[in-house]
C-alpha positions in Angstrom: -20.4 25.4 0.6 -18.6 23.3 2.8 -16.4 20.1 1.4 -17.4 17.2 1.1 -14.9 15.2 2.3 -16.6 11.7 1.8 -16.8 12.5 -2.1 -13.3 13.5 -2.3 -11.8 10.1 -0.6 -14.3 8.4 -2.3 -12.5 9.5 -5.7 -8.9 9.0 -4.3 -9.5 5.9 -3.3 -11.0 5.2 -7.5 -7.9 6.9 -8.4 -6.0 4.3 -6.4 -7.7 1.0 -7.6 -7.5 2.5 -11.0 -3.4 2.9 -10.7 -3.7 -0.7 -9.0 -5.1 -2.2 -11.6 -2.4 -0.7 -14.4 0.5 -1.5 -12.4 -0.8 -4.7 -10.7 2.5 -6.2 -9.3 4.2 -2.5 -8.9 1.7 -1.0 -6.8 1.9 -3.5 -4.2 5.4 -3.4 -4.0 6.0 0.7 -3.7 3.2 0.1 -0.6 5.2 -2.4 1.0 8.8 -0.2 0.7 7.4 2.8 1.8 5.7 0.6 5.0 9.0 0.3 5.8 9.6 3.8 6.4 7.7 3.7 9.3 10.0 1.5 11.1 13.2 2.6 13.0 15.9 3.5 12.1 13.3 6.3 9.7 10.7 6.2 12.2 8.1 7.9 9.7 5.2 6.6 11.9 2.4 8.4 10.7 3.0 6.4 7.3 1.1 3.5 9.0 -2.0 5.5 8.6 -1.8 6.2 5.0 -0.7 2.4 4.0 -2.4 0.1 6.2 -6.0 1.5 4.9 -4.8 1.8 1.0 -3.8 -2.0 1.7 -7.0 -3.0 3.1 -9.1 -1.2 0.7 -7.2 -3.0 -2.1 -7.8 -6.4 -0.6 -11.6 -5.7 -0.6 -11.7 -4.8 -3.7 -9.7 -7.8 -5.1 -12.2 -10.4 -6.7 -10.6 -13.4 -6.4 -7.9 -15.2 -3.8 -5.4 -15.3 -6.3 -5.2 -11.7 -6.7 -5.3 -11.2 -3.2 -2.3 -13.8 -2.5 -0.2 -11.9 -5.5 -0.8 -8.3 -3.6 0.2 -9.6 -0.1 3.4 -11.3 -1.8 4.7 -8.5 -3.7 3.7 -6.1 -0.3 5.5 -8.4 1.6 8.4 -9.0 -0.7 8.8 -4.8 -1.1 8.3 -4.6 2.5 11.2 -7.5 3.4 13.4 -6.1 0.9 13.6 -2.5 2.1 13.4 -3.5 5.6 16.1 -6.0 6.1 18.7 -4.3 3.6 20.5 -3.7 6.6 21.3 -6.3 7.6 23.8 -6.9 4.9 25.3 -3.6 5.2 
C-alpha cells in the first residue's frame, strides 16, 4: 500500500547514470551550472541537496580514474563558468 520510496530513488538514480552515460561530457557540465545557482547573488540553496549526491553517486559509479577526472573537469569547468561570469560584467 504504502510507497516504496527506496525502489523509486533507486530507479532515478538508473535513470540518471543511464542519461550520464549518453551525454558523458554534458551531463557533468549542466550539474556544475546549476551548482552555481546555489551561490549568491541566486541563493537557491536547497540546490546543494539535489547536486552534491547526483555528483557523488556518479563518481561511484565511474569505473576507472580517467572517467572520474573528465566528470570533475567538465563539473568544475560548468561550475567556474556560470559562477565567475560576473566578474566580466
Amino acid at each position: 500500500m504504502g510507497i516504496d520510496l527506496r525502489a523509486k530513488l533507486g530507479a532515478l538514480n538508473g535513470e540518471y547514470l543511464s542519461l550520464t552515460d549518453k551525454f558523458p561530457k554534458l551531463t557533468p557540465f549542466v550539474l556544475g551550472c546549476l551548482f552555481s545557482l546555489s551561490f549568491e547573488p541566486f541563493g537557491v540553496f536547497p540546490l546543494v541537496f539535489i547536486i552534491i549526491p547526483l555528483l557523488l553517486s556518479t563518481l561511484w559509479h565511474l569505473k576507472d580514474w580517467g572517467g572520474a577526472f573528465k566528470f570533475g573537469w567538465w563539473f568544475g569547468f560548468g561550475h567556474f563558468l556560470t559562477s565567475l561570469f560576473w566578474i566580466g560584467n
